[in-house]
C-alpha positions in Angstrom: 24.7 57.6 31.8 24.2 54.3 29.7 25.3 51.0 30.5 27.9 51.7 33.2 30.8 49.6 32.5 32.3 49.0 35.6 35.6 46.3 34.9 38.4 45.5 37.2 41.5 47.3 37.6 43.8 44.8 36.1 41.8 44.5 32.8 42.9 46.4 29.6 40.7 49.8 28.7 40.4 49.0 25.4 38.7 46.0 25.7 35.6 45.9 24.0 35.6 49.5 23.3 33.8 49.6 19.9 31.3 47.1 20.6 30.4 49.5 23.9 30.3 52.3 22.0 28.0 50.9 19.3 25.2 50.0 21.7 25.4 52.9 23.3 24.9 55.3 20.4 22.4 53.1 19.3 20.2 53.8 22.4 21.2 57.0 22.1 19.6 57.5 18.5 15.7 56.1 20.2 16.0 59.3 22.8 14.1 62.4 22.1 17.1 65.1 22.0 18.0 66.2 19.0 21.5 67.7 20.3 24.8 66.2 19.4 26.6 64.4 22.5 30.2 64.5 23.6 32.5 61.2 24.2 35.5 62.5 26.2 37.6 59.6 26.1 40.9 58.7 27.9 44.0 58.2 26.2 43.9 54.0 26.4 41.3 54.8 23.9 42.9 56.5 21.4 42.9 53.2 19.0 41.8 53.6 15.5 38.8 51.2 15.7 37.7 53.3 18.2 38.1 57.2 16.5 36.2 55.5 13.2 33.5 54.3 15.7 33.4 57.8 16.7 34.1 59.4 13.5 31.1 57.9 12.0 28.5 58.5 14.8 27.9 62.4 14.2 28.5 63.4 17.5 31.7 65.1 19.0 34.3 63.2 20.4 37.1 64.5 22.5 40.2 61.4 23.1 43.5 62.4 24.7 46.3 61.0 22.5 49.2 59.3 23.2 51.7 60.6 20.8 54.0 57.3 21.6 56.3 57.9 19.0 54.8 59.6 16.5 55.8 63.0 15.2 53.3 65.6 16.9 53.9 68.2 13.4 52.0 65.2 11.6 48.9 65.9 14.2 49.3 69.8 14.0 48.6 69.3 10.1 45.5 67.0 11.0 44.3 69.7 12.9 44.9 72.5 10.3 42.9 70.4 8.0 39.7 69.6 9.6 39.6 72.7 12.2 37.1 75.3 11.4 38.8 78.5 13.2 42.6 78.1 13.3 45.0 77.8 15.2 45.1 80.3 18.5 46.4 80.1 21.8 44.3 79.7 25.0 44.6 81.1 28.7 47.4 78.5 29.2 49.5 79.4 26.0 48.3 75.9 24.4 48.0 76.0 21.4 44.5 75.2 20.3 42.6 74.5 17.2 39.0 74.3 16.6 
């Protein structure tokens, strides 16, 4: 783990976010493994400063998103777009797309 960021309850997730996220992928770039990393991310993350942070690193990123009120159709034809494998079902009957 890299620069724990431990903050107090009452203070907003998002705070600072990108900035935290840029230093640690840049540490990240001076270690020896060559192997992509994953940012699982809660949904208070989901802002769009943050995904283009994450978009542009390289790495995988997984955010839980908080559909607020946004049609969820317009993200099922995100994910038709950019996933590799299609659409399936997993174990839970979600529908997944990778």
């Amino acid at each position: 783990m890299l620069y724990c960021d431990l903050r107090e309850g009452k203070q907003y997730c998002q705070k600072d976010t990108p900035k935290y996220l840029c230093r640690n992928i840049s540490t990240m770039k001076k270690l020896t493994t060559k192997a992509p990393y994953l940012f699982p991310l809660d949904g208070g993350n989901d802002a769009t400063e943050t995904l283009r942070v994450l978009q542009k690193c390289g790495h995988f990123f997984l955010v839980k998103r908080n559909l607020r009120r946004e049609n969820p159709l317009y993200w099922l034809d995100i994910a038709k777009s950019v996933g590799k494998n299609g659409i399936h079902r997993n174990l839970h009957g979600q529908r997944v797309c990778r």
